[in-house]
KEMAR-644710 format. One line per 10 residues: number of its first residue (from 1); their letters; for each residue x, y, z of C-alpha. Coordinates in steps of 0.5 Angstrom, whole numbers, plus 500, padded with zeros to 3 digits. Example, Ala and Ser with C-alpha at 12.3 -4.5 7.8 and 13.67 -1.06 7.14 Angstrom:
BEGIN
1	AS	525,491,516  527,498,514
//
This chain:
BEGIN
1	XXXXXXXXXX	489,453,529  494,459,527  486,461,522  481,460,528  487,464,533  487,470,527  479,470,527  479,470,535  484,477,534  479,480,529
11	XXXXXXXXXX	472,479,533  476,482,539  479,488,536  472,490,533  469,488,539  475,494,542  474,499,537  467,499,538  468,500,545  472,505,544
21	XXXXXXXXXX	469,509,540  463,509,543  466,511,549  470,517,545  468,518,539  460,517,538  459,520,531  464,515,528  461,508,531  455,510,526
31	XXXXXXXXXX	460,511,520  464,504,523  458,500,523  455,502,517  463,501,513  462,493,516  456,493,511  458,497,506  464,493,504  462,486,504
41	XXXXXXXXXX	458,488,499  464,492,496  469,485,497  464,481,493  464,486,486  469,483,484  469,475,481  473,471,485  480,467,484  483,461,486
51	XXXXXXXXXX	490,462,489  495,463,482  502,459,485  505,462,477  504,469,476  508,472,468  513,476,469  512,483,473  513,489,469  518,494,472
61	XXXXXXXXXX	524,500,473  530,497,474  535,503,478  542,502,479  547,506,481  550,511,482  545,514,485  544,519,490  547,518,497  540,517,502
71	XXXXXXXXXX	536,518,497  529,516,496  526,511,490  524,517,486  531,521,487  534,514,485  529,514,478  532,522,477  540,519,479  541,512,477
81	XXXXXXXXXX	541,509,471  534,505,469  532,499,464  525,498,463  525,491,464  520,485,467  522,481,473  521,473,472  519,469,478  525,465,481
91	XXXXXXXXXX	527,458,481  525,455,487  530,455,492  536,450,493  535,452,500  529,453,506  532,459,507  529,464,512  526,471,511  523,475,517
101	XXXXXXXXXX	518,481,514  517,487,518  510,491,516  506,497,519  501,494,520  496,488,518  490,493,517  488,494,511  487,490,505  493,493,502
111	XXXXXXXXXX	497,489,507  494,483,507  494,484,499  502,483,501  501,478,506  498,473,500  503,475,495  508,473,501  506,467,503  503,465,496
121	XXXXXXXXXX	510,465,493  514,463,500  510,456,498  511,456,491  519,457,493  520,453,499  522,459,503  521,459,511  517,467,512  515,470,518
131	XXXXXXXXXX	511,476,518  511,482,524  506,487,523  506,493,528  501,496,531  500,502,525  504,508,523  505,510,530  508,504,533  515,505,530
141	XXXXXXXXXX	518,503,537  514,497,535  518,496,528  524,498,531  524,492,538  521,488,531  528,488,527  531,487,533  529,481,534  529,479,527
151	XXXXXXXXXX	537,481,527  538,477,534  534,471,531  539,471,525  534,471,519  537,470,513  535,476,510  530,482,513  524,485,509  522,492,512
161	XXXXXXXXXX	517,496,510  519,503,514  514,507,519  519,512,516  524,515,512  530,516,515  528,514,523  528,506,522  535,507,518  540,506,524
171	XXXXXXXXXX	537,498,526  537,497,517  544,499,518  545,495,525  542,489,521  548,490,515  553,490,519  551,483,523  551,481,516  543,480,515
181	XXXXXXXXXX	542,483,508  534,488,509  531,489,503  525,494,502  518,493,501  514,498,499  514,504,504  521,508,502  527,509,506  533,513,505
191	XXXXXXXXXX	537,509,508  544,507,504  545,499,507  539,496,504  541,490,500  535,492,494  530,497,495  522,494,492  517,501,491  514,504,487
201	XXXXXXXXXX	514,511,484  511,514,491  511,521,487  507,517,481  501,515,485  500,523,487  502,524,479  497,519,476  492,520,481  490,528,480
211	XXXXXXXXXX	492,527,472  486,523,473  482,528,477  484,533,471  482,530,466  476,529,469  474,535,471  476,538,464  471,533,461  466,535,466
221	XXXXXXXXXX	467,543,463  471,546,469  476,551,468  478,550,475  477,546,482  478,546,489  481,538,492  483,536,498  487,531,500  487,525,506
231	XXXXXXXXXX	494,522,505  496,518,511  500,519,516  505,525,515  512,521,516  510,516,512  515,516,504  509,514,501  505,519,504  509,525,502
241	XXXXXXXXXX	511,522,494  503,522,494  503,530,497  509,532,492  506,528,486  500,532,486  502,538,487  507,537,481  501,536,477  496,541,479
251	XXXXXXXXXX	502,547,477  502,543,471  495,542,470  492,546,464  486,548,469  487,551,476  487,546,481  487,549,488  489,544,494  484,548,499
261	XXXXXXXXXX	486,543,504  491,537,506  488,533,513  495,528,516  493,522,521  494,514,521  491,510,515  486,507,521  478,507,519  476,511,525
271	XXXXXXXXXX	481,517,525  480,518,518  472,518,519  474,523,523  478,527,519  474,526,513  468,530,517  472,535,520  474,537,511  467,536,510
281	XXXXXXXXXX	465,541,515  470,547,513  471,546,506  465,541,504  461,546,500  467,548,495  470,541,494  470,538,487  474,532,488  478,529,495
291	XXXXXXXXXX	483,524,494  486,518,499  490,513,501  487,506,501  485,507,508  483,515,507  478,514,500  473,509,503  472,512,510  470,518,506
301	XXXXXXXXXX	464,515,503  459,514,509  461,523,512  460,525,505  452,522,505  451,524,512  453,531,509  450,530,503  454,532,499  456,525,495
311	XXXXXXXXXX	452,528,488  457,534,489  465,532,490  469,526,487  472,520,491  479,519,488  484,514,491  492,514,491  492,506,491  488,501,491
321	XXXXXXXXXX	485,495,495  480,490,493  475,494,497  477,501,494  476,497,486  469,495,489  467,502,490  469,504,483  465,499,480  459,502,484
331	XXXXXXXXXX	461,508,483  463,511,490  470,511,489  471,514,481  478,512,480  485,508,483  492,509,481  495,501,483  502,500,486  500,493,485
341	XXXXXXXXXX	502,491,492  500,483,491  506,485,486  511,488,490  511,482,495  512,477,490  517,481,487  522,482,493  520,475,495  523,473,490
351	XXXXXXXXXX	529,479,490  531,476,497  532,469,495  535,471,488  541,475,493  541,469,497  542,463,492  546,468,488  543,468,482  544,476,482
361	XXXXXXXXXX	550,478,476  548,485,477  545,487,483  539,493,482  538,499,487  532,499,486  526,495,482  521,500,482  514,496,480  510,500,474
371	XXXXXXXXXX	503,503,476  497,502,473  490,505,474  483,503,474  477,507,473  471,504,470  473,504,464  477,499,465  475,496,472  471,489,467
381	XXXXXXXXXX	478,488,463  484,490,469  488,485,472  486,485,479  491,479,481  497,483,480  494,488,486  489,484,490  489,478,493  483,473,491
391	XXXXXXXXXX	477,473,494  476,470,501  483,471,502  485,471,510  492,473,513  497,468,514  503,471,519  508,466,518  510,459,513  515,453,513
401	XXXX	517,449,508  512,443,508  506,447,512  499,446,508
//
């Protein structure tokens, strides 16, 4: 029922977006259904995979303290003391313990990437988990109305994702003190009341990406570029490590590299079509390269070849999706760094039931999930199973011990 009930919600919110941007925004309806064409294709580039319930042990930067007071993961990487190690999957629990995960949204496939990794490794543990998606970047009133009905439903342990750095740090804070250990799952937070933090180097994926984009362009013979970027939404921690990691290569690039423009907005399909057309009509002409977010890179695509300038500007990603590591093969999107979301979340799935069981002697900050990345390369070698969920993959919000 809960399979048929998630399809009913996708056709009407397609149904919804459409109406909606044929009511307002007419151009983008061309580029709306023309993506849906496009990125099936894309999905099935890859060579499907059965659901793995046993993945080896997950390579990662584990942080203690003494760290810095309401710091990010990054600042956390600079302040505490790290140990280059790998994460081994848990025993099952002795407990069907209870676990709510609070996401921005299920949107886009690197959500539903960490919705896999979730449920797959909640069946694996015997675990009870709940996922609570908002309504996207700007509903941090509904993740905010969503922890607290975590808090008052007494979940054994919370899982955020934060909307923000700093603005869910008052409910993480309210949580701890009802005694509900919140652990951190791939957006930052400043706040100091997480029990573990699970992320990534934020500031890495801007780092790798337009090292990417350098070398690039010093294979190509340029001696200088002009890129522009479509982060995501500005609030967002992921979106200013990957603004701040790229400003820190481009100063340290041996080649000029000019960040000609930066256009902020929500992740969402239609906004960053949108976005990417209004670049491309202002600064189109003197690109080299654009680099996006999982939601960001894709929607570039369809305005580029309206605007015929694919032959001309570069397409690189800050993360990557399964639809994104399609493109790379086809050689629409050039290259991804990997937060290897599907490893995120069995990581802090794991961390949660670790702390609850009390198998933890020295309890980590931070546990910081190495990068990767992926270009064409690489793409017949790179292992996709720790990013990516399987092909066919449909969201699941929510399993009990004993549940198929």
């Amino acid at each position: 029922m809960l399979y048929l009930q998630l399809e009913v919600e996708k056709i009407e919110t397609k149904i919804g977006i459409i109406s909606l941007a044929k009511a307002f925004f007419p151009q983008i309806v061309l580029y709306v259904l023309l993506l849906n064409m496009t990125v099936a294709p894309a999905l099935a580039d890859i060579t499907s995979a059965p659901i793995d319930s046993k993945f080896d042990p997950i390579p990662v930067y584990f942080i203690y303290p003494p760290v810095k007071h309401q710091g990010s993961a990054d600042e956390a990487l600079v302040s505490g003391r790290v140990v280059n190690d790998r994460y081994a999957m848990t025993a099952r629990s002795g407990k069907p313990w209870r676990i709510a995960f609070l996401f921005p949204h299920i949107k886009d496939p690197y959500w539903i990437g960490c919705s896999y990794g979730v449920i797959s490794e909640a069946k694996r543990l015997g675990v009870a988990v709940d996922i609570f998606p908002a309504e996207g970047y700007s509903d941090l009133v509904g993740q905010l109305r969503k922890m607290d009905e975590a808090i008052a439903a007494k979940y054994d342990a919370i899982v955020i994702s934060p909307l923000s750095q700093t603005a869910n740090n008052s409910s993480i804070a309210k949580a701890r003190a009802m005694g509900i250990p919140v652990f951190e799952l791939a957006n930052d937070s400043t706040s100091d009341d997480l029990t573990i933090k699970v992320t990534t180097s934020l500031k890495g994926m801007g780092i790798e990406a337009t090292k990417w984009v350098i070398h690039d362009a010093q294979q190509r013979g340029l001696k200088s570029i002009n890129i522009a970027l479509l982060p995501g939404p500005s609030d967002a921690g992921w979106v200013k490590g990957e603004v701040e990691g790229t400003r820190e290569a481009a100063q340290k690039a041996a080649i000029k590299v000019n960040i000609v423009d930066i256009k902020y907005g929500d992740s969402d399909r239609i906004e960053q079509s949108q976005l990417a057309e209004q670049l491309l009509a202002e600064h189109g002409k003197e690109l080299d390269y654009i680099l996006g977010c999982t939601g960001c890179a894709p929607a570039v695509i369809l305005p580029m070849k309206e605007a015929k300038l694919n032959g001309k500007i570069r397409i690189v990603a800050y993360d990557l999706t399964r639809e994104i590591a399609g493109f790379i093969r086809k050689g629409e999107i050039f290259a991804s760094a990997d937060t290897k979301g599907v490893s995120q979340a069995r990581v802090t799935i794991n961390a949660a039931v670790d702390f609850l069981e009390n198998r933890i002697k020295k309890r980590p900050h931070t546990i910081l999930i190495k990068l990767g990345l992926v270009d064409r390369n690489n793409y017949m070698t790179y292992p996709f199973d720790t990013s990516i969920a399987p092909d066919g993959y449909m969201p699941i919000l929510s399993y009990a011990p004993g549940e198929i």
